[in-house]
C-alpha positions in Angstrom: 13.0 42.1 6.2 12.6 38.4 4.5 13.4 37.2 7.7 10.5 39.1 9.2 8.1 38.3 6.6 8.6 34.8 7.1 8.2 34.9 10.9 4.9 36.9 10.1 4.3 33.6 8.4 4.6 30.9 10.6 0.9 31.3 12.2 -0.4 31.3 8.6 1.1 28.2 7.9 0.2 26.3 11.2 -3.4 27.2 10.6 -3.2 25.5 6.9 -1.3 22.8 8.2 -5.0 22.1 11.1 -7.3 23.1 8.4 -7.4 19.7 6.8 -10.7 18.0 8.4 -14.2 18.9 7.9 -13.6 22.8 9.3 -11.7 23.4 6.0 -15.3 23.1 4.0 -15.6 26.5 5.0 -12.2 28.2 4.7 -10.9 29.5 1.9 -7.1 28.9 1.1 -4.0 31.3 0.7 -1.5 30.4 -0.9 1.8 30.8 0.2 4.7 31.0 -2.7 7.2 31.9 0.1 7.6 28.1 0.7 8.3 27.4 -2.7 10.6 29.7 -3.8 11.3 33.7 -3.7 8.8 35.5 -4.5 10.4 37.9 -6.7 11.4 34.9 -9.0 8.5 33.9 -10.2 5.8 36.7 -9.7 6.7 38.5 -12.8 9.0 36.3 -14.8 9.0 37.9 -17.8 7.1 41.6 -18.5 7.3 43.4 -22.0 6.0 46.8 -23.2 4.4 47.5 -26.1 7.1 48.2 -28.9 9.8 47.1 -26.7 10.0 43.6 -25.7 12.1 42.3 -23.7 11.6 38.4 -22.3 12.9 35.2 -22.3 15.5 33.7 -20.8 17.9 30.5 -20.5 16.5 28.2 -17.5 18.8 25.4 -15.8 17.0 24.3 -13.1 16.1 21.0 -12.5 12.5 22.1 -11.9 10.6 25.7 -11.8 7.7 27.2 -11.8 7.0 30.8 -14.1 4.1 33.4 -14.0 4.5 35.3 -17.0 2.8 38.6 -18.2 3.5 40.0 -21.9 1.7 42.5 -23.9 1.6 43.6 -27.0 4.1 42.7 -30.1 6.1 40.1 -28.0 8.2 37.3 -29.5 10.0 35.8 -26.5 12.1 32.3 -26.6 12.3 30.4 -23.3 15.2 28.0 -23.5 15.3 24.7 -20.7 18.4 22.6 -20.8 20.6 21.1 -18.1 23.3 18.2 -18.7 21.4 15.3 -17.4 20.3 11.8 -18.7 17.1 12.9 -17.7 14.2 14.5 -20.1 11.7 17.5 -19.5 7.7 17.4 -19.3 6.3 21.1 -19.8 3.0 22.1 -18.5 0.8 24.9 -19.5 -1.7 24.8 -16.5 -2.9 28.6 -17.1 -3.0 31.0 -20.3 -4.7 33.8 -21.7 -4.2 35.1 -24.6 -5.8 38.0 -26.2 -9.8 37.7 -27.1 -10.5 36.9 -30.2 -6.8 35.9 -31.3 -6.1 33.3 -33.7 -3.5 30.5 -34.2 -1.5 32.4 -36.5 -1.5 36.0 -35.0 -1.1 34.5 -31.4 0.6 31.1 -29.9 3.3 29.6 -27.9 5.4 27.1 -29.8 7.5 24.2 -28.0 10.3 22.8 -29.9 11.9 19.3 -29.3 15.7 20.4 -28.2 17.5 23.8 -27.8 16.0 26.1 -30.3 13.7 26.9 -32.9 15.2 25.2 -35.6 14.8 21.6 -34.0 11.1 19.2 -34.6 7.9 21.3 -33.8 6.5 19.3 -30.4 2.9 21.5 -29.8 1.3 24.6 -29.8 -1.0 26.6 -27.5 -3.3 29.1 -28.8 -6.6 30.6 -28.0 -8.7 27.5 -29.2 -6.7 24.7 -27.4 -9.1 22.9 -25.4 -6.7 21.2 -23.1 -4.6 21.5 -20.4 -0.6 21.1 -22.9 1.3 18.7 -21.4 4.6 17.8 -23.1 7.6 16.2 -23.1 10.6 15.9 -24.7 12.7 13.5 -26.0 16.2 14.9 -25.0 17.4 17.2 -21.6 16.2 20.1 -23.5 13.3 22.2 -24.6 12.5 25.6 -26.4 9.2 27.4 -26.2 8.2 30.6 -28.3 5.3 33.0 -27.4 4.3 35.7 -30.1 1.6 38.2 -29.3 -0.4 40.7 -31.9 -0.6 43.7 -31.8 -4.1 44.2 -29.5 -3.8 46.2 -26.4 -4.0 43.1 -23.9 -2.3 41.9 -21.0 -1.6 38.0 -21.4 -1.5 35.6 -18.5 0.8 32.5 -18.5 1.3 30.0 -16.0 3.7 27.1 -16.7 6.0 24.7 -14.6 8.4 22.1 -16.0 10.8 19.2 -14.3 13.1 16.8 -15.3 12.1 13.2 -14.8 13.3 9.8 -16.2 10.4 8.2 -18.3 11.3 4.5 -16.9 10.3 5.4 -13.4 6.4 4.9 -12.7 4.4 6.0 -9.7 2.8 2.8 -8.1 -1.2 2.9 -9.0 -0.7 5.7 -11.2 -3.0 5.8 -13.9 -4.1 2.9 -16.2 -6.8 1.8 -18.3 -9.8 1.2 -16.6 -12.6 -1.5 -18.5 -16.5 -2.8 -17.6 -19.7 -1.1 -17.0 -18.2 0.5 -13.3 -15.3 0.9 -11.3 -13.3 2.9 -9.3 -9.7 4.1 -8.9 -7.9 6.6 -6.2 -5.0 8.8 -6.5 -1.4 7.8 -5.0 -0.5 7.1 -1.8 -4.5 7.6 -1.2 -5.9 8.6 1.7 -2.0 9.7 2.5 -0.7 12.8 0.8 0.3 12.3 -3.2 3.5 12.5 -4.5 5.5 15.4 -6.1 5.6 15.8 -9.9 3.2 13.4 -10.6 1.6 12.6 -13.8 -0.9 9.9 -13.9 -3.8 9.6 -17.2 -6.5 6.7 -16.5 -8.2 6.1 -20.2 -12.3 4.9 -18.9 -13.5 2.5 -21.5 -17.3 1.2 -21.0 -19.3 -0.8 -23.6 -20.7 0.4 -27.0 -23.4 2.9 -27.1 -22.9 4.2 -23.2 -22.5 7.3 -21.9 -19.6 7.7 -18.6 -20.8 9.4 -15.4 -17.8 9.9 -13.3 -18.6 10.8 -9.5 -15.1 11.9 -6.9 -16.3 10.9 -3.8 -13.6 12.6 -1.9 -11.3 15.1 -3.3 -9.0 17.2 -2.0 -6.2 19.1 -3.8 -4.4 22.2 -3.3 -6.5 25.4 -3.8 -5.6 28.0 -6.5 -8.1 30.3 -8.3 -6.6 28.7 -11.6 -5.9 25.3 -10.7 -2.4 26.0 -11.7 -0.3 24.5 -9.1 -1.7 20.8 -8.4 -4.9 19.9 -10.6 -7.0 17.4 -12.2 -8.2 17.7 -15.6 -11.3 15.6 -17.4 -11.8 14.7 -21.1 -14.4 13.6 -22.8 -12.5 10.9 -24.9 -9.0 8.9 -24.7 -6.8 11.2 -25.7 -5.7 14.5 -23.6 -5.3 17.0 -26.3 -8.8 18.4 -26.9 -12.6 17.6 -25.4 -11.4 18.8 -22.1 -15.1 18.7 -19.7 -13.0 20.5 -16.7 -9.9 21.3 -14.5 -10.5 21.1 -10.9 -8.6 21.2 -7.7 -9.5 22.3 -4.1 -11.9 20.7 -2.0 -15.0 19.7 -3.9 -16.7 16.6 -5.5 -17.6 16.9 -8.6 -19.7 14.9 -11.3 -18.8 15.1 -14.8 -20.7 13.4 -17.9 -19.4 12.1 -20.9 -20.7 12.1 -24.5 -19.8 8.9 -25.4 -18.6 5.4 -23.9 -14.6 6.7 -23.5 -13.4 9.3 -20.9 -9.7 10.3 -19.8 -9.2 11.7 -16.4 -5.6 13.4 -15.7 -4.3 14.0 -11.8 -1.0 16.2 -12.1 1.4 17.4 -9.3 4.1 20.1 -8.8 6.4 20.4 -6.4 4.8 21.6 -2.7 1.9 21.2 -1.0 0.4 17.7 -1.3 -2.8 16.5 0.4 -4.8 13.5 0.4 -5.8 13.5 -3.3 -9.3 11.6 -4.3 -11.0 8.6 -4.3 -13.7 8.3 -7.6 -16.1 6.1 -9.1 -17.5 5.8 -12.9 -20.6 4.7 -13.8 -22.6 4.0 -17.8 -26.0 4.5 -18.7 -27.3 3.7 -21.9 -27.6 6.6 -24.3 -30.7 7.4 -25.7 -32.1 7.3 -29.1 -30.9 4.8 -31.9 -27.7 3.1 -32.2 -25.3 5.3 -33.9 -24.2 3.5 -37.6 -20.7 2.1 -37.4 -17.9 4.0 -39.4 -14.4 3.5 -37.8 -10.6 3.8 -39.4 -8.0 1.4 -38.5 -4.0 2.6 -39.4 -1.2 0.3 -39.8 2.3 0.8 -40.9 1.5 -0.5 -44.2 -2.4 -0.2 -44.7 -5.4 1.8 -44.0 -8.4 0.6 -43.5 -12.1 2.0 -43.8 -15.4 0.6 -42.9 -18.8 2.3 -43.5 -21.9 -0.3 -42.4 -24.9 -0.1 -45.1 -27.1 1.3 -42.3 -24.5 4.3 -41.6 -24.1 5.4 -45.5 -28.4 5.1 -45.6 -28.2 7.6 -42.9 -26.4 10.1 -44.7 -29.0 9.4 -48.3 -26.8 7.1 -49.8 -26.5 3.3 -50.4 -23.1 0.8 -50.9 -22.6 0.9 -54.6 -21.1 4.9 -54.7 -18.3 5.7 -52.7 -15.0 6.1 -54.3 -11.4 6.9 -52.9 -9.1 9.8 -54.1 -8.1 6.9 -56.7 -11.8 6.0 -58.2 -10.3 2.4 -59.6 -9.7 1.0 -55.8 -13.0 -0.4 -55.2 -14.6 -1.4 -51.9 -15.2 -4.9 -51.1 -19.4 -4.7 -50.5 -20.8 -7.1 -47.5 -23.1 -5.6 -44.7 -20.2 -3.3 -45.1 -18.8 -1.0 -47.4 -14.6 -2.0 -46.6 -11.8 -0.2 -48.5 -8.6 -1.7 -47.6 -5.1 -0.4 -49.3 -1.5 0.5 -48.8 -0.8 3.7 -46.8 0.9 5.2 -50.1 -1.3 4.2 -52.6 -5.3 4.9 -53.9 -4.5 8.4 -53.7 -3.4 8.7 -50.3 -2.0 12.4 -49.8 1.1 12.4 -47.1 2.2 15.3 -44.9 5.0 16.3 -42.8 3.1 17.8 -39.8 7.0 18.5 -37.6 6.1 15.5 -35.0 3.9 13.6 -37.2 3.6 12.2 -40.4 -0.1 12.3 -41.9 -1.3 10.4 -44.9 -4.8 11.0 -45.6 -7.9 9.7 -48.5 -11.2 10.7 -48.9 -14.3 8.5 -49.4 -16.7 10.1 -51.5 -20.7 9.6 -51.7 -21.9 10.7 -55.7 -25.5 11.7 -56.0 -28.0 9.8 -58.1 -29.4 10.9 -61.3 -27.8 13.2 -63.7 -29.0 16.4 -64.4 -30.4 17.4 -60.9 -29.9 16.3 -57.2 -31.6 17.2 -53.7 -28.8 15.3 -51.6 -25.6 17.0 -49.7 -22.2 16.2 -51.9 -20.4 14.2 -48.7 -16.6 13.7 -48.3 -15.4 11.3 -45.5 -11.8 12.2 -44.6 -9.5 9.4 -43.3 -6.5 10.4 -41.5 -3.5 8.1 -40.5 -1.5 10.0 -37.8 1.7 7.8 -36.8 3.1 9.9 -33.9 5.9 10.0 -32.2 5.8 7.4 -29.4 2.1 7.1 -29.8 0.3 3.5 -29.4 -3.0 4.6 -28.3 -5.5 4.4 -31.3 -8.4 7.0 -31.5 -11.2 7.1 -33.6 -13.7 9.8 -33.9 -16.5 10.9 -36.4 -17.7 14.7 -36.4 -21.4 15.3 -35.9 -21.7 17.3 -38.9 -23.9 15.6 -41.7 -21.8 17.0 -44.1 -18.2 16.1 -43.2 -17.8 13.3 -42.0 -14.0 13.6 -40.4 -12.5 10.0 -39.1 -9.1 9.9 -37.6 -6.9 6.9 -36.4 -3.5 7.2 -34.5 -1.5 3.9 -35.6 2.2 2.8 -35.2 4.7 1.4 -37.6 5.4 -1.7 -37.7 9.0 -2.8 -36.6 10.4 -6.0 -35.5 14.7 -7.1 -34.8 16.3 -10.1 -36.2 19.7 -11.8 -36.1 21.6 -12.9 -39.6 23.6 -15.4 -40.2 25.7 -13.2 -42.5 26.8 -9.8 -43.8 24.1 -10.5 -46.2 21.3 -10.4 -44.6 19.2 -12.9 -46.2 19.0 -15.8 -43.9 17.1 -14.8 -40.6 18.4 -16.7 -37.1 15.1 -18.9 -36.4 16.3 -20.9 -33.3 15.7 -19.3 -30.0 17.6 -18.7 -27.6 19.9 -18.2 -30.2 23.5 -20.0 -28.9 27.0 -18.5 -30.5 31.1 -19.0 -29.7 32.0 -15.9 -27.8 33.8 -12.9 -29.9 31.5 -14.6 -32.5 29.9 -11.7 -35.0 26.6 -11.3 -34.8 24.5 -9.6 -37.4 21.4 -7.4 -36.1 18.9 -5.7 -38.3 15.9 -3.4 -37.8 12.6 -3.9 -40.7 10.4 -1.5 -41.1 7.4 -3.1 -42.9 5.4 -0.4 -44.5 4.3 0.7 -47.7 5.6 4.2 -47.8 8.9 4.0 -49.9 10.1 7.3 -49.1 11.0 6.2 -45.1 14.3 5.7 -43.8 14.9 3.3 -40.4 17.5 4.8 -38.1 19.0 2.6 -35.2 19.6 5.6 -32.3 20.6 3.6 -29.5 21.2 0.0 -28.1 21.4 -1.6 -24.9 22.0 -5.3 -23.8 21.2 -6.4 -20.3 21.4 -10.1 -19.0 17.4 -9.9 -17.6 14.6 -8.8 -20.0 13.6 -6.2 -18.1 16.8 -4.3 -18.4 17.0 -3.1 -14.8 20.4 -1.3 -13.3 23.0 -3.9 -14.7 23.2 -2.7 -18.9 26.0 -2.1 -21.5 25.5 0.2 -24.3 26.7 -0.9 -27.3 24.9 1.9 -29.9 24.2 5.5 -28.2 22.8 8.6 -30.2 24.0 6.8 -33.1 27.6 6.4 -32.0 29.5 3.0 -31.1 30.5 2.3 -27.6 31.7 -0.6 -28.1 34.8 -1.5 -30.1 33.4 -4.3 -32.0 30.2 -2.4 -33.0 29.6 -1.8 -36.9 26.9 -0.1 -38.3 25.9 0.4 -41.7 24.5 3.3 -43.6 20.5 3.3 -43.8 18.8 1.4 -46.2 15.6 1.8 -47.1 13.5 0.4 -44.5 16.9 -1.6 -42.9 18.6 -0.5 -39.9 21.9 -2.7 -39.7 24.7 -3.3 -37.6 27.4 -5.9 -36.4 29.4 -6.9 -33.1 30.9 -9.3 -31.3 29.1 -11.5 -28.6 30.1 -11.6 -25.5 29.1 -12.4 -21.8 28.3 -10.5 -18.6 30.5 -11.6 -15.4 29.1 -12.9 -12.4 25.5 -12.7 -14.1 23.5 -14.9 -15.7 24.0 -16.5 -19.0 21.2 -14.9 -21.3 22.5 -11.6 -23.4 19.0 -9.3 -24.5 19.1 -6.3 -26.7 16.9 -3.6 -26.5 17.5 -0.9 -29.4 15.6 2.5 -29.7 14.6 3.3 -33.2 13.6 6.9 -35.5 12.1 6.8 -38.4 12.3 9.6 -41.0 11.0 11.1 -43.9 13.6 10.8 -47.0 12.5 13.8 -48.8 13.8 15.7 -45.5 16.7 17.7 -45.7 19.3 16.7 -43.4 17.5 14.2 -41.3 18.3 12.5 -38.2 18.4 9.4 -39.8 21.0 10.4 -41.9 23.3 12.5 -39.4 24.8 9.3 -37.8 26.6 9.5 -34.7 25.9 12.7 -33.1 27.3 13.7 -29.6 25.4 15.0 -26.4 27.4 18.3 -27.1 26.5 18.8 -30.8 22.9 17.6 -30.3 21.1 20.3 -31.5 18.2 18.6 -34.4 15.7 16.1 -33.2 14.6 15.6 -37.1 12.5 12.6 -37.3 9.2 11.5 -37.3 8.8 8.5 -35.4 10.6 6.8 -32.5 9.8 3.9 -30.8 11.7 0.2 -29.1 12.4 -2.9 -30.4 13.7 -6.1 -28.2 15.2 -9.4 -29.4 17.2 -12.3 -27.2 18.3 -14.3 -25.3 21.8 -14.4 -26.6 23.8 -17.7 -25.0 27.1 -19.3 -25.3 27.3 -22.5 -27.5 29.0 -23.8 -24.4 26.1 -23.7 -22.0 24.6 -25.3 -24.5 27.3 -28.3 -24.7 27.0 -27.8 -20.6 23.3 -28.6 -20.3 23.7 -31.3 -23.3 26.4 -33.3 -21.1 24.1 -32.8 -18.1 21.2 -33.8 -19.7 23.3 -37.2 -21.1 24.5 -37.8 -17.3 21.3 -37.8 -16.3 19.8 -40.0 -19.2 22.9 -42.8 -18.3 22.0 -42.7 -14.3 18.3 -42.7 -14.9 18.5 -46.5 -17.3 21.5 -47.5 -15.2 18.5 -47.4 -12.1 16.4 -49.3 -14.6 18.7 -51.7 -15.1 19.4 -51.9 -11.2 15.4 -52.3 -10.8 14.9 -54.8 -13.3 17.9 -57.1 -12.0 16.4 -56.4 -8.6 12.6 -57.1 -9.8 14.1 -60.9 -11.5 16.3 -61.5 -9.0 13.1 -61.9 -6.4 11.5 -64.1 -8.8 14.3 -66.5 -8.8 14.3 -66.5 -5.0 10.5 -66.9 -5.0 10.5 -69.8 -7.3 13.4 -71.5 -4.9 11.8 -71.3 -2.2 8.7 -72.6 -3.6 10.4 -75.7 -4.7 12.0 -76.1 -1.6 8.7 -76.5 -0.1 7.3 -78.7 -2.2 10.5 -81.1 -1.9 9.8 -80.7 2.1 6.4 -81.8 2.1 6.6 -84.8 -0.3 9.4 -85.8 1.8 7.7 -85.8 4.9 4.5 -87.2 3.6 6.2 -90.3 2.9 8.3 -90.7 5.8 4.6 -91.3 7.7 3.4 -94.1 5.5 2.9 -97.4 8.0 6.0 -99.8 7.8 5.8 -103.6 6.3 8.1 -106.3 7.7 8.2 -110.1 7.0 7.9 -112.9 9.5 8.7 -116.6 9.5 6.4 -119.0 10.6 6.3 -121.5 12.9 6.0 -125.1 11.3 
């Protein structure tokens, strides 16, 4: 009977595979799920009853693709793992939950590693103005959905694959600067690839507005966009401000609010076509400049700045605001600046599961003292240090009331070499030349001003080319040692240490570079990554940190290439003022030869000259 279904097919699919050109403007598409997989595996993964439920499962596949339908009174777990090096991105291209559902009656979860109990990644729930796109940091994944207890039939469409992070598609995504410009999908006007992923972050000048025109645009068709889509946000980040989700054949225009816009192309596994080619324009936007108010985050500081003209906006001038800690005072120019460590003034911090959050609040007193017709205002600043995030966002609510400002920021990390065990006298010299089996002492700073952090050196890799392509040697892995000579000492404070032996690699070049992978956790967390130490592949099961990141240091050389290109670099110092010499014995040896000659000369002509004077003779005379 499958057989005969699929024969039925063949016609169906020829047609689709002719319907590309202009005819297809006016032809609507079918989709066929026959080519991707069974049909019974994916049209109703998972159904539950209400008062019964019965869902979730254990997935292993490398990739696949689930339509999922749950009622009321569900709580089902959806476990992805398979033994690979490889790690998982989740998308949620289609959901519906029940109207009028909340966060907390109603979500899906998605957990960092093979259950529940591991690092909250994200949730979904009925407000999420996105399309969730996640990813872990190991080869496995858990997502929870719970349901209430409305009568409702919920909708879910989500796909997930493994990929390695290192590999990029050529021209995929970017960050995309100036008034104009344009950009195309891959492979463009050719068919796109499979399980791509590519975010281009639109940046015009200050006080524009983005008008973003596809000019062509074709993508496979699906009522919900769930299969191959691309998604539009008005901003740089991806998780809210979404504009729209599109796929098919159109060409749409899209507006943004404010000078930054993010625009997201993302692939499954079947049915490519030609993609798009778009262009983005700015415009001016009208009325007055907007006051500037903006937050910068570092591992150590926080920064605010409120312009005079931005605080007489909201009724008030530069001599009230006031942190959480009313004796840090501003610094007052044509700005109101409030600049202090991350931990201190007041600053509030929060564990958020994949985040650590430390926030302060600037606020505006009234004048006068028994009455008042201004609005009491509170700006909040939040410092978000994410895991793997670099991209720094800024944003101020239009609400005259609250004022909410939010920057993404890093810590701040950085790798030396020690002289000693002690660890007080960095390496300065670079490359940095040692005996081979020499130890060499490596350590990891956090510089922040949060005491309660811990520095955790995962993993480490050395490679004999900076860019650490196929030829590597681990010497630190989860945490374990694989090499012999490889030492590592507990965490300390904001230290990650260890020691091993140099060595060389054969048939390679010279240079030795590390490259070490590095978490950062909360101290007051019980039982910690940072302080689980080595931890296999097999008992993985916690991804308990807060922060992860890579640090690089090198070259690494032998102290007898060094000796080498010293006695080279003598040889060719003797040979180069031996041919001085030879030049300058040369150069006086044609001087004496010139002057010779010259007095050779002149004997010849005096010589000659008087060889011609007339002869005298004497003659007797006759008496």
């Amino acid at each position: 009977m499958q057989v005969l279904q699929q024969l039925l097919l063949l016609p169906l699919v020829a047609a689709l595979a002719l319907a590309e050109d202009n005819s297809i403007e006016h032809k609507e598409f079918i989709k066929i799920e026959t080519l991707r997989e069974p049909l019974t595996s994916w049209l109703c993964c998972c159904c539950s009853s209400a008062g019964a439920p019965h869902c979730g499962t254990s997935l292993h596949d490398i990739n696949k693709s689930l339509k999922i339908e749950l009622n009321a009174n569900a709580n089902c777990i959806w476990q992805i793992q398979r033994d690979t090096n490889r790690t998982i991105r989740l998308i949620f291209s289609y959901f519906k939950f029940a109207p009028s559902s909340s966060c907390e009656t109603e979500s899906i979860k998605i957990y960092d590693g093979p259950s529940t109990n591991v690092s909250l990644l994200g949730q979904v729930c009925n407000n999420t103005n996105a399309v969730p796109v996640l990813q872990s940091s190991s080869n496995s994944l858990t997502f929870l959905i719970t349901t209430n207890s409305v009568p409702f039939t919920r909708n879910f469409f989500v796909f997930y694959y493994y990929f390695s992070p290192e590999t990029n598609i050529e021209n995929c995504g970017g960050q995309l600067t100036g008034p104009n410009g344009t950009f195309i999908s891959p492979n463009y006007p050719a068919p796109y690839p499979e399980f791509a992923y590519c975010v281009w972050h639109i940046r015009t000048p200050k006080n524009t507005k983005i008008n973003l025109e596809f000019k062509d645009f074709f993508l496979e068709l699906d009522q919900n966009c769930q299969f191959d889509f691309t998604a539009v946000y008005d901003g740089l980040t991806t998780n809210t401000g979404l504009i729209g989700k599109i796929c098919g054949r159109v060409q749409p225009t899209f507006e943004s609010s404010s000078n930054t816009m993010t625009v997201v192309l993302s692939t499954d596994y079947a049915n490519s076509y030609r993609g798009f080619a778009a262009q983005y324009t700015s415009a001016a936007l009208p009325g007055p400049v907007e006051p500037n108010a903006f937050l910068t985050c570092s591992s150590d500081t926080m920064r605010i700045v409120l312009s005079k003209a931005y605080l007489a906006s909201l009724g008030y001038n530069g001599t009230h605001p006031q942190l959480n800690d009313p004796s840090c005072s501003p610094v007052i120019t044509d700005s109101v600046i409030f600049s202090f460590p991350l931990g201190g003034c007041g600053t509030t911090k929060k564990d958020e599961g994949s985040s650590i959050t430390y926030t302060n609040i600037v606020s505006l007193s009234a004048n006068g003292s028994i009455i008042t017709r201004q609005n009491s205002v509170e700006i909040i600043a939040k410092c978000k240090m994410e895991n793997n995030s670099t991209l720094e966002v800024i944003y101020i609510t239009k609400n005259n009331v609250i004022q909410d400002i939010t920057a993404m920021g890093q810590y701040n990390i950085n790798m030396s070499f020690y002289e000693s065990d002690s660890f007080s006298r960095p390496v300065q010299q670079s490359p940095y030349y040692v005996d081979l089996n020499q130890t060499l002492f490596a350590q990891v700073s956090l510089n922040s001003a949060d005491l309660n952090l811990l520095v955790f050196v995962d993993t480490c890799i050395a490679s004999p080319q900076p860019d650490f392509g196929s030829l590597t040697y681990d010497l630190i892995r989860s945490g374990c040692s694989k090499d012999d000579t490889v030492v590592t000492y507990p965490p300390l404070e904001h230290y990650g240490r260890f020691k091993f032996n140099a060595f060389r690699f054969l048939r390679s070049s010279p240079s030795v570079y590390l490259q070490c992978e590095v978490l950062i956790c909360d101290s007051n967390t019980t039982n910690s990554r940072c302080t689980q130490g080595c931890i296999s592949r097999q008992k993985r099961t916690v991804s308990s940190y807060k922060w992860k990141t890579s640090t690089m240091m090198g070259p690494i050389r032998l102290k007898r290439d060094l000796r080498s290109a010293d006695h080279s670099e003598s040889l060719t110092k003797a040979n180069a003022e031996e041919t001085l010499n030879l030049h300058q014995y040369s150069f006086y040896g044609l001087l004496f030869l010139v002057l010779l000659s010259n007095i050779v000369i002149v004997v010849a002509v005096i010589i000659n000259y008087y060889k011609r004077q007339p002869g005298y003779g004497y003659h007797k005379l006759q008496s």
